[in-house]
VOKOL-980871 format. One record per residue: residue number from 1; residue in one letter; x, z, y of N, C-alpha, C in turn. Coordinates in pm, whole numbers. Layout:
> NUM  A  X  Z  Y  X  Z  Y  X  Z  Y
...
# end
This chain:
> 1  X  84  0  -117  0  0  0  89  0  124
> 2  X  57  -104  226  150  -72  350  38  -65  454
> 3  X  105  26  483  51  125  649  143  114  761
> 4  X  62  6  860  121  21  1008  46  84  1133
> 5  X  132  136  1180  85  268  1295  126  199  1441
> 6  X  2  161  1520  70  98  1637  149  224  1733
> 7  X  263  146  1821  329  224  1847  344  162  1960
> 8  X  250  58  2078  225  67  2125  199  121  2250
> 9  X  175  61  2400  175  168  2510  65  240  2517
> 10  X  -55  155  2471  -195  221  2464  -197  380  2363
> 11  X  -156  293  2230  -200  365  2149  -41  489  2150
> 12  X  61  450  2193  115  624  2242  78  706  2318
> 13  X  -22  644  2417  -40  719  2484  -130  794  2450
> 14  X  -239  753  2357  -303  814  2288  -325  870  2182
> 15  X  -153  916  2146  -134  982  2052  -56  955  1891
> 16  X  -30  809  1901  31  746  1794  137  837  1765
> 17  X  252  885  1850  358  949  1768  303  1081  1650
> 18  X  188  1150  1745  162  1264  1636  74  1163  1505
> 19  X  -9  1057  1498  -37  1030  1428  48  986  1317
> 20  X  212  918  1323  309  869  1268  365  987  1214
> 21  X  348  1145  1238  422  1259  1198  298  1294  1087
> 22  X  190  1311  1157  73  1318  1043  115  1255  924
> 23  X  94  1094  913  99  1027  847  219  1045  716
> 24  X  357  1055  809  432  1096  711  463  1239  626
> 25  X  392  1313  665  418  1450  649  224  1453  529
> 26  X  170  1405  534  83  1372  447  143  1277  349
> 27  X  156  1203  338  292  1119  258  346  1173  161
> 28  X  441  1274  244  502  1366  182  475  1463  88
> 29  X  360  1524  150  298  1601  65  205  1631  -88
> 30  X  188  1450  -47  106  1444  -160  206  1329  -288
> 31  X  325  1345  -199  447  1238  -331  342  1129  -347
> 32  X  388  1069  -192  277  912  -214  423  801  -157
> 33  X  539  880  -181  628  775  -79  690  675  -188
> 34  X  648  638  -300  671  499  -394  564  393  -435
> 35  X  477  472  -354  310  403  -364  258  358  -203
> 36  X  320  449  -96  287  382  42  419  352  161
> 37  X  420  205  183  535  178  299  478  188  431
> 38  X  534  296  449  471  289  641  575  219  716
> 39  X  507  204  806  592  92  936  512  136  1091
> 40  X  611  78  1184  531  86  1297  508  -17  1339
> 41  X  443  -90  1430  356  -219  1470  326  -191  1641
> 42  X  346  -329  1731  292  -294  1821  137  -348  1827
> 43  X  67  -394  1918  -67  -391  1956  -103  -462  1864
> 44  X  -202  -370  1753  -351  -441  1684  -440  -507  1721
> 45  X  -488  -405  1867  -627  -520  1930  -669  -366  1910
> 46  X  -803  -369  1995  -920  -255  1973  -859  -133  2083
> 47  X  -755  -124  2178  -652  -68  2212  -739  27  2297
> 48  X  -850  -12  2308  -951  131  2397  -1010  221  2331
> 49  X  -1029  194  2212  -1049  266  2080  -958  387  2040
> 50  X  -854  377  2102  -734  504  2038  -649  421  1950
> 51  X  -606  515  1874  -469  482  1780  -484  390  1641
> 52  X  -514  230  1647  -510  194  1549  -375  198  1446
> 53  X  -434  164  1301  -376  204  1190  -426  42  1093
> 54  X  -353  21  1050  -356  -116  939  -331  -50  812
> 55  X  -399  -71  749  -373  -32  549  -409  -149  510
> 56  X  -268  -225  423  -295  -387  348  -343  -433  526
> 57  X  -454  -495  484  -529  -597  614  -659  -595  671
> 58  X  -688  -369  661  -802  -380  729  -752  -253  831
> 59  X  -766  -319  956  -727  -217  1051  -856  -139  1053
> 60  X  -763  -36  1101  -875  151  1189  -866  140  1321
> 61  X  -886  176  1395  -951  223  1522  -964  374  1543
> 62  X  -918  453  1661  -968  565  1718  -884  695  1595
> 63  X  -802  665  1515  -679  752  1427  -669  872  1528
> 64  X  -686  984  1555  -619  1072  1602  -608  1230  1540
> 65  X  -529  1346  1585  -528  1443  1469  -643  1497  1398
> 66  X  -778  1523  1524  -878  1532  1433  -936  1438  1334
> 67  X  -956  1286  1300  -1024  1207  1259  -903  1209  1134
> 68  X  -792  1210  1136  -648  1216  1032  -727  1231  916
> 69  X  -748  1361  910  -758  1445  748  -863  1347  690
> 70  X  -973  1317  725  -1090  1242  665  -1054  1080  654
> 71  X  -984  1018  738  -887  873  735  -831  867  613
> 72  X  -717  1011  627  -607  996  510  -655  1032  358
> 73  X  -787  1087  364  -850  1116  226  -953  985  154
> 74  X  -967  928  277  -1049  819  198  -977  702  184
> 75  X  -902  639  302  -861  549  329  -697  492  241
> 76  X  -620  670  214  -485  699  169  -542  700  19
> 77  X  -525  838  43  -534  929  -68  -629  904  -208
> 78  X  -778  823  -168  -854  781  -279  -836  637  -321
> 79  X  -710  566  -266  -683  458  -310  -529  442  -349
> 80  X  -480  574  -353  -368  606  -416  -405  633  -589
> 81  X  -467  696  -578  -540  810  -723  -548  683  -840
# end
């Protein structure tokens, strides 16, 4: 699975770096780092939306620490399993 995290002026400003620490530190935790390549990316599109996120070739919209946990469980984590 590859995951890109825009890194972006929009989406830093709205928070992409903590989302990129999220991301990897969930990663980590769940020993997903031979099953997911993260990357960073600049502008997706949707850039008023918040912090988009690409998994394979369907981007997210609006990624931030609260929305994380429920992203990374459906989006990560139940297509890791």
């Amino acid at each position: 699975m590859k995951v890109m995290i825009c890194i972006g002026s929009s989406c830093h400003i709205k928070g992409s770096r903590q989302v990129v620490e999220l991301m990897q530190n969930a990663v980590r935790e769940h020993h997903l780092e031979d099953q997911v390549e993260l990357g960073g990316t600049f502008c997706l599109g949707n850039c008023q939306q918040g912090v988009c996120v690409q998994v394979d070739d369907v981007k997210h919209t609006g990624i931030n620490s609260e929305t994380f946990p429920s992203f990374f469980e459906t989006e990560i984590l139940a297509k890791c399993r």
